[in-house]
C-alpha positions as a Markdown table, in Angstrom:
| # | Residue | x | y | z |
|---|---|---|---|---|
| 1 | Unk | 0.0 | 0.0 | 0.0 |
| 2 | Unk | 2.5 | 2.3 | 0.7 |
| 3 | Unk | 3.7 | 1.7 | -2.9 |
| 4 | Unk | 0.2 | 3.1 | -4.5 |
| 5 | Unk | 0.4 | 6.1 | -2.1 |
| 6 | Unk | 3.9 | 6.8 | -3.4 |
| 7 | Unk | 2.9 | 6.3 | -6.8 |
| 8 | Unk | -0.3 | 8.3 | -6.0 |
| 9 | Unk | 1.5 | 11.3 | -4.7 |
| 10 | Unk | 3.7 | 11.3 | -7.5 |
| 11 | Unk | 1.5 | 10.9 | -10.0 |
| 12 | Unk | -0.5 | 14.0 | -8.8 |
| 13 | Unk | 2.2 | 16.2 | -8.5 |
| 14 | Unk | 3.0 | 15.1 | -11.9 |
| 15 | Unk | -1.0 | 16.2 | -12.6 |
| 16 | Unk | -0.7 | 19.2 | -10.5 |
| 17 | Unk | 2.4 | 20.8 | -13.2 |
| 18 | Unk | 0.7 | 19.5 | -15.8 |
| 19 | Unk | -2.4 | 21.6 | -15.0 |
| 20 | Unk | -0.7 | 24.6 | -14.6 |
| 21 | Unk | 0.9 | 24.3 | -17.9 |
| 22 | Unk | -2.8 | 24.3 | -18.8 |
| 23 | Unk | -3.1 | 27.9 | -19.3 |
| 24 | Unk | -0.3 | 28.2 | -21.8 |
| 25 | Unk | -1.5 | 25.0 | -23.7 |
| 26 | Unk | -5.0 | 26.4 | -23.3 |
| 27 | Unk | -3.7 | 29.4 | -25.0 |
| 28 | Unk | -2.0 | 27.7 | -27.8 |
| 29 | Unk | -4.5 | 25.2 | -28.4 |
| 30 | Unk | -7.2 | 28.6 | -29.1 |
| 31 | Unk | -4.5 | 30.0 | -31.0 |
| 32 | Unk | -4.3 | 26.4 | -32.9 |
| 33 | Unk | -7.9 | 26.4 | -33.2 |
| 34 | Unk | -8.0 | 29.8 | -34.5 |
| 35 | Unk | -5.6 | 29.3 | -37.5 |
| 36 | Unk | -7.1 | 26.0 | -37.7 |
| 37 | Unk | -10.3 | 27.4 | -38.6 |
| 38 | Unk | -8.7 | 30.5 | -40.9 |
| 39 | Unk | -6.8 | 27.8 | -43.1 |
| 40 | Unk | -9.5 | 25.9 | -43.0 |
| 41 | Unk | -12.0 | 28.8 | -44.6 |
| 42 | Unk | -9.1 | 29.4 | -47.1 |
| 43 | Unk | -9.2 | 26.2 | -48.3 |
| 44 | Unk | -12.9 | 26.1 | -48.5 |
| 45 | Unk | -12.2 | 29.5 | -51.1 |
| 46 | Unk | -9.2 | 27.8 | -52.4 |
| 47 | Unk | -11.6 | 24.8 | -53.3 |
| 48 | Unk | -14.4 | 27.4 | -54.8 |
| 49 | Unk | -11.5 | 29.2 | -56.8 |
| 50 | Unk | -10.5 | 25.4 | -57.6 |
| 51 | Unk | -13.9 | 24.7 | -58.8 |
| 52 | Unk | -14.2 | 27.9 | -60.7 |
| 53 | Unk | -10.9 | 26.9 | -62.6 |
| 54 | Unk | -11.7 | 23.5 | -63.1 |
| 55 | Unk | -15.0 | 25.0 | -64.7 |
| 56 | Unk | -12.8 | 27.4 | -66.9 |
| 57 | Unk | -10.8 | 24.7 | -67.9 |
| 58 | Unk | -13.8 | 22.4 | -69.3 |
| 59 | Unk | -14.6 | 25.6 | -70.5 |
| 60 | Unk | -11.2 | 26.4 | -72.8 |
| 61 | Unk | -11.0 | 22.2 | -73.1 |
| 62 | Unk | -14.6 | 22.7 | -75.0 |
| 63 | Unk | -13.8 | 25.5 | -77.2 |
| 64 | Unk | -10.9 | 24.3 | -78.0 |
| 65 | Unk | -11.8 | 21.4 | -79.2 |
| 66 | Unk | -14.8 | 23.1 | -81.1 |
| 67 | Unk | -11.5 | 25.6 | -82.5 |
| 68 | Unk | -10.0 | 22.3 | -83.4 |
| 69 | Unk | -13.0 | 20.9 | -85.1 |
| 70 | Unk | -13.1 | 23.6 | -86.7 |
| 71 | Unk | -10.2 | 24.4 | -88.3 |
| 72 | Unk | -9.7 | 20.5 | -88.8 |
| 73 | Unk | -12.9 | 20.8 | -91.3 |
| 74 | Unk | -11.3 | 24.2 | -92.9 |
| 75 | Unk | -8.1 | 22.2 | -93.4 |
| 76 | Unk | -9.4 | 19.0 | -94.9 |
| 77 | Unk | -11.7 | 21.3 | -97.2 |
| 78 | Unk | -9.2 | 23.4 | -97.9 |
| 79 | Unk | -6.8 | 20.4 | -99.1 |
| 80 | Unk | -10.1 | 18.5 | -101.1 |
| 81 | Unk | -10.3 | 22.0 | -102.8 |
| 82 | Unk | -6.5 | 22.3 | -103.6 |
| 83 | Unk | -6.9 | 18.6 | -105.0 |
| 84 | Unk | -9.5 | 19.7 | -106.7 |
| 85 | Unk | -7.3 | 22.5 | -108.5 |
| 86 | Unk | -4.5 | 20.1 | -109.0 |
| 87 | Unk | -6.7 | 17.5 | -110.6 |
| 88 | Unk | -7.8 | 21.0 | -112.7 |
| 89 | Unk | -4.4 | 21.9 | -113.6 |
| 90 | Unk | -3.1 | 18.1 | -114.9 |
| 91 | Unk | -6.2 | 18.1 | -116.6 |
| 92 | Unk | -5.6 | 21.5 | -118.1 |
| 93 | Unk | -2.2 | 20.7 | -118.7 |
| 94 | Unk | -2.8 | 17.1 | -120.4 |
| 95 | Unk | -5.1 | 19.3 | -123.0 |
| 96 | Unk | -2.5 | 22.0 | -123.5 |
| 97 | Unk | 0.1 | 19.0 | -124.2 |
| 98 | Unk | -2.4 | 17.5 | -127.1 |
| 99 | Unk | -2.9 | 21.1 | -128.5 |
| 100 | Unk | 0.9 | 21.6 | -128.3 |
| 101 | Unk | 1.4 | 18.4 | -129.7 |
| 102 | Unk | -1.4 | 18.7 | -133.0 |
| 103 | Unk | 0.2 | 22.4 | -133.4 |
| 104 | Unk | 3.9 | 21.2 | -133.5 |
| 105 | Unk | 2.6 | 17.9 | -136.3 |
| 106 | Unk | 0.9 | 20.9 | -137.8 |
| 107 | Unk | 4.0 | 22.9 | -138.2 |
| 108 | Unk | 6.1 | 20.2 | -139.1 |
| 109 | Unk | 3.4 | 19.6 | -142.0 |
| 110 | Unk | 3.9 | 23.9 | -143.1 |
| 111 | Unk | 7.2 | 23.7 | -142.8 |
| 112 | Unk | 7.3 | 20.1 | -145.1 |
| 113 | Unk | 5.0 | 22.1 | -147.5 |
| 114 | Unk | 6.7 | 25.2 | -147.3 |
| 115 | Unk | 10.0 | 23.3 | -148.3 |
| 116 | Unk | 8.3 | 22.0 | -151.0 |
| 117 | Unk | 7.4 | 24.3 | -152.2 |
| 118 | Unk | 10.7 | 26.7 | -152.3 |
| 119 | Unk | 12.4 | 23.9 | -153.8 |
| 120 | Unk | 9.9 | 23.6 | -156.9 |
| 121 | Unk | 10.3 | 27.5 | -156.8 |
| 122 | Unk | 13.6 | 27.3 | -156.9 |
| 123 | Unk | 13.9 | 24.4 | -159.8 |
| 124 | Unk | 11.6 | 26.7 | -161.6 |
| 125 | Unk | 14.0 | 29.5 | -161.3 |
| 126 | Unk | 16.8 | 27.7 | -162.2 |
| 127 | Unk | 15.1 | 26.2 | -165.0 |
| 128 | Unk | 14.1 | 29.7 | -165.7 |
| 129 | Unk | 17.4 | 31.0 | -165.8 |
| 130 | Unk | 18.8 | 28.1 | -168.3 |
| 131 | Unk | 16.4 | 28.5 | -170.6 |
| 132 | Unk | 16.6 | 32.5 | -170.2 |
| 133 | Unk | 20.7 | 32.2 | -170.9 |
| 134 | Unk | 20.1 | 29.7 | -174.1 |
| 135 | Unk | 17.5 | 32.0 | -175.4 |
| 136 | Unk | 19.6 | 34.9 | -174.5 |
| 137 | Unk | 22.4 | 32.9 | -176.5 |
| 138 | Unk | 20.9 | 31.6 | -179.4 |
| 139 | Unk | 19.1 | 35.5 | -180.1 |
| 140 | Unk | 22.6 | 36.6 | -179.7 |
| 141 | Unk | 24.0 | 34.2 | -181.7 |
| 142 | Unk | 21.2 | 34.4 | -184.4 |
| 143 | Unk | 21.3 | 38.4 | -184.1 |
| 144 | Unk | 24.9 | 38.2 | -184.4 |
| 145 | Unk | 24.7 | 35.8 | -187.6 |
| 146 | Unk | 22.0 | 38.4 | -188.6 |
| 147 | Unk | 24.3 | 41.4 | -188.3 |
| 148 | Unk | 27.4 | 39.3 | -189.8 |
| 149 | Unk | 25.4 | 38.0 | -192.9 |
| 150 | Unk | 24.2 | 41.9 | -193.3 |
| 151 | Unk | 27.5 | 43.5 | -192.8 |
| 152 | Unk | 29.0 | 40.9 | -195.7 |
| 153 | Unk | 26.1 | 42.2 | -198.1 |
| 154 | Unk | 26.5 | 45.6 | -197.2 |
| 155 | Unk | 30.2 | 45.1 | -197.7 |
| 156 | Unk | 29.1 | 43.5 | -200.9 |
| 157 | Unk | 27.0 | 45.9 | -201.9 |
| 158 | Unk | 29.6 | 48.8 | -200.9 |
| 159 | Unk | 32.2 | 47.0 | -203.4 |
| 160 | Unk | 30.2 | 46.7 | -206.3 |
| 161 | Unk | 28.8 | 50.5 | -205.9 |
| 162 | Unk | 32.8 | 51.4 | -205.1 |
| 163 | Unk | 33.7 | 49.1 | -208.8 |
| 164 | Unk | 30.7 | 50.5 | -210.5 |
| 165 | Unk | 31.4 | 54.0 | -209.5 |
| 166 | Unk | 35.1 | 53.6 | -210.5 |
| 167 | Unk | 34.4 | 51.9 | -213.9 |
């Protein structure tokens, strides 16, 4: 018994200081309390604020994926209508390259023609100019002839009018 009176008395003394610590811990644990319940109204605003983003978010996530859609309908119209023009152009193209091609046989057929032609043109002017020079010679030569025979008779005649006269 005197054991549990011991440990009685000590344990109140122990109770005793620890009560009159009480006003200090009473103190803090207000103060605790207190801040407790300050950081636990800014987290309730944090959370609002949280919610408000979050909301915002969904928000942006929504129109951007609306902006996406969107522009991913501009951009595959926009390349079907580029296509579209290419397809246009080869097309275009393909018809120029026949028209080209029917205008180049074309020329090659003029220029055949025209070839043709200048050599006949010129055959004829060569032939032209033979037959010009033979004429040209055998006038010459038959005007020559001409003149020659009439010279002799004139000579002729000119010594029989020179022998008659001197007779």
């Amino acid at each position: 018994m005197r054991k549990l009176i011991f440990i009685f008395l000590i344990s109140q003394s122990l109770i005793a200081f620890g009560q009159e610590g009480n006003k200090d811990l009473d103190r803090r644990i207000s103060t605790f309390e207190s801040r407790t319940l300050t950081l636990a109204e800014e987290i309730d605003k944090l959370k609002g604020e949280l919610k408000k983003v979050s909301s915002e978010n969904n928000k942006l996530k929504s129109s951007l994926r609306r902006a996406n859609d969107s522009l991913t309908s501009v951009v595959s119209r926009s390349l079907e209508v580029q296509a579209q023009n290419e397809r246009a152009m080869n097309l275009a193209l393909d018809s120029f390259k026949v028209k080209f091609e029917v205008q180049n046989k074309t020329v090659e057929a003029v220029q055949a023609n025209l070839d043709e032609k200048f050599r006949n043109q010129l055959m004829i002017y060569i032939l032209s100019l033979a037959v010009f020079v033979v004429v040209v010679m055998v006038v010459s030569k038959a005007a020559v002839s001409k003149g020659l025979k009439q010279g002799i008779s004139n000579w002729n005649h000119f010594q029989e009018h020179i022998l008659k006269n001197n007779k």
